[in-house]
C-alpha positions as CSV (number, residue, x, y, z in Angstrom):
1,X,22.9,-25.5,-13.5
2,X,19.9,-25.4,-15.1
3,X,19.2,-23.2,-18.3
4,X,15.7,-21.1,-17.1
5,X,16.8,-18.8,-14.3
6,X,13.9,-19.5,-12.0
7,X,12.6,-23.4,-12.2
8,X,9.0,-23.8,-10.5
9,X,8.3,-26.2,-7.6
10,X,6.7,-29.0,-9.4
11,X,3.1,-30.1,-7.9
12,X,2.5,-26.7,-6.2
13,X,-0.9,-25.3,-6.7
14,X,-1.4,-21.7,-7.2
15,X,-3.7,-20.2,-4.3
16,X,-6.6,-18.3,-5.5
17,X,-6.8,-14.6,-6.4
18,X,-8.6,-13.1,-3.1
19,X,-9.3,-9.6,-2.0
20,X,-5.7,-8.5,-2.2
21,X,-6.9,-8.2,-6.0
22,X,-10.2,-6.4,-5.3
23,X,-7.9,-3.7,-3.3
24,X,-5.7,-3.5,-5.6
25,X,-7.8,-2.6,-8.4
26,X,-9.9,0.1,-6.2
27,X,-6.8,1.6,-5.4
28,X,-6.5,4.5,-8.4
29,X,-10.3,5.1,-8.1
30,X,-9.9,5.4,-3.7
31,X,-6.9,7.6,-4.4
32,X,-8.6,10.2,-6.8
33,X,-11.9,10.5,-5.1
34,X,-10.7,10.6,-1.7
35,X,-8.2,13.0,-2.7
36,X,-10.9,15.2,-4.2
37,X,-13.1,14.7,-1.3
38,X,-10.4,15.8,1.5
39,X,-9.4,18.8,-1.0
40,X,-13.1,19.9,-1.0
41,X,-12.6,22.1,2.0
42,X,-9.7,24.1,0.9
43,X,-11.6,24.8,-2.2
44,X,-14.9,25.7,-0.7
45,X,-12.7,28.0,1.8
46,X,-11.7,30.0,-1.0
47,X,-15.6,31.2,-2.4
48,X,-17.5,30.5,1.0
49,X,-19.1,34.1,1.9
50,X,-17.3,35.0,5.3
51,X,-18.8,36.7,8.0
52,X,-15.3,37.1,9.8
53,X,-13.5,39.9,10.0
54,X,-11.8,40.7,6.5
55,X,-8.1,40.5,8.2
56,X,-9.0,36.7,10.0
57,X,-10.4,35.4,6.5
58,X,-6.7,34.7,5.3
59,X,-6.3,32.9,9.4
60,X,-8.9,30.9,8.6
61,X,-8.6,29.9,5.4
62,X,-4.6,28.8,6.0
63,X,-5.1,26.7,8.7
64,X,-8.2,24.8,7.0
65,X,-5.4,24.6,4.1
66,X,-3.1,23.0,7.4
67,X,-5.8,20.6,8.6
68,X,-6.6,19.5,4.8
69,X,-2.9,18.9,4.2
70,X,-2.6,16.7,7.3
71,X,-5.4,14.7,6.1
72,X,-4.0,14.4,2.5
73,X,-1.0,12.9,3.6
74,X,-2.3,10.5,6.6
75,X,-5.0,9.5,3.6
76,X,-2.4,8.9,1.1
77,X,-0.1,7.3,4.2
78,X,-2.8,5.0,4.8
79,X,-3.6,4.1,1.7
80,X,-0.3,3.5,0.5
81,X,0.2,0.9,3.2
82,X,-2.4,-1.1,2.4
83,X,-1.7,-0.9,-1.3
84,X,1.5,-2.7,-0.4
85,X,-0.2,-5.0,1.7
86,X,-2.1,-6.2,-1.0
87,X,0.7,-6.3,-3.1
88,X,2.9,-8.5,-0.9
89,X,0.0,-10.5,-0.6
90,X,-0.6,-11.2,-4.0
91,X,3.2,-11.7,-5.0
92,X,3.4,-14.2,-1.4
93,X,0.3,-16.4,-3.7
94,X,2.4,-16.5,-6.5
95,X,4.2,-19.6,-8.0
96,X,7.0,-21.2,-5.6
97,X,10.5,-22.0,-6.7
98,X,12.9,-24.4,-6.3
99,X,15.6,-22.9,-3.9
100,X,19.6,-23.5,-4.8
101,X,20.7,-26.7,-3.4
102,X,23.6,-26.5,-0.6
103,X,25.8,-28.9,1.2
104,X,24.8,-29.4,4.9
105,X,28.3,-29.4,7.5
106,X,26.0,-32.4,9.6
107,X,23.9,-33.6,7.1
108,X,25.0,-37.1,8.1
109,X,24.5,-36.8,12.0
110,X,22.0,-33.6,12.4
111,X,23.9,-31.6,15.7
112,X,21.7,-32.5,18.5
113,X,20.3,-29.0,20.7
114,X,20.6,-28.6,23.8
């Protein structure tokens, strides 16, 4: 058994860094903006000057609250899926390893398929 717990495949050449690094590093900044930017709404809501009826104003201001949670969460949905898409990505370019060595049943005579 060897003593390092992972031993890399020799002669395998790391692929390059692609855009799976570019998304990865916009990510934070994509998450705070367009956070802010689909919260704009709700906020503006709150100190827009109605010309509603002063018992709809709450109506109307809830269900733009309703509309702007939706949003929020596809956004963050969306964005957390290709976050990890990137990341999987990026791990997948990664080094390779030498897998655990096992004993074949047929490794003599391979079965033949029918």
């Amino acid at each position: 058994m060897s003593d390092r717990l992972f031993k890399k495949l020799p002669g395998f050449v790391k692929a390059p860094a692609g855009k799976e690094r570019i998304i990865l590093r916009w990510t934070p900044r994509v998450f705070l903006f367009g956070s802010v930017l689909i919260g704009l709404p709700s906020l503006i809501s709150r100190v827009y000057p109605w010309t509603l009826e002063p018992s709809d104003i709450p109506k109307a201001i809830m269900t733009i609250d309703i509309y702007v949670a939706g949003l929020m969460i596809l956004f963050w949905t969306a964005l957390f899926t290709v976050a990890l898409g990137a990341f999987v990505v990026m791990v997948m370019k990664g080094p390779a390893y030498v897998a655990d060595a096992y004993p074949l049943s047929d490794a003599e005579r391979p079965a033949r398929h029918r």
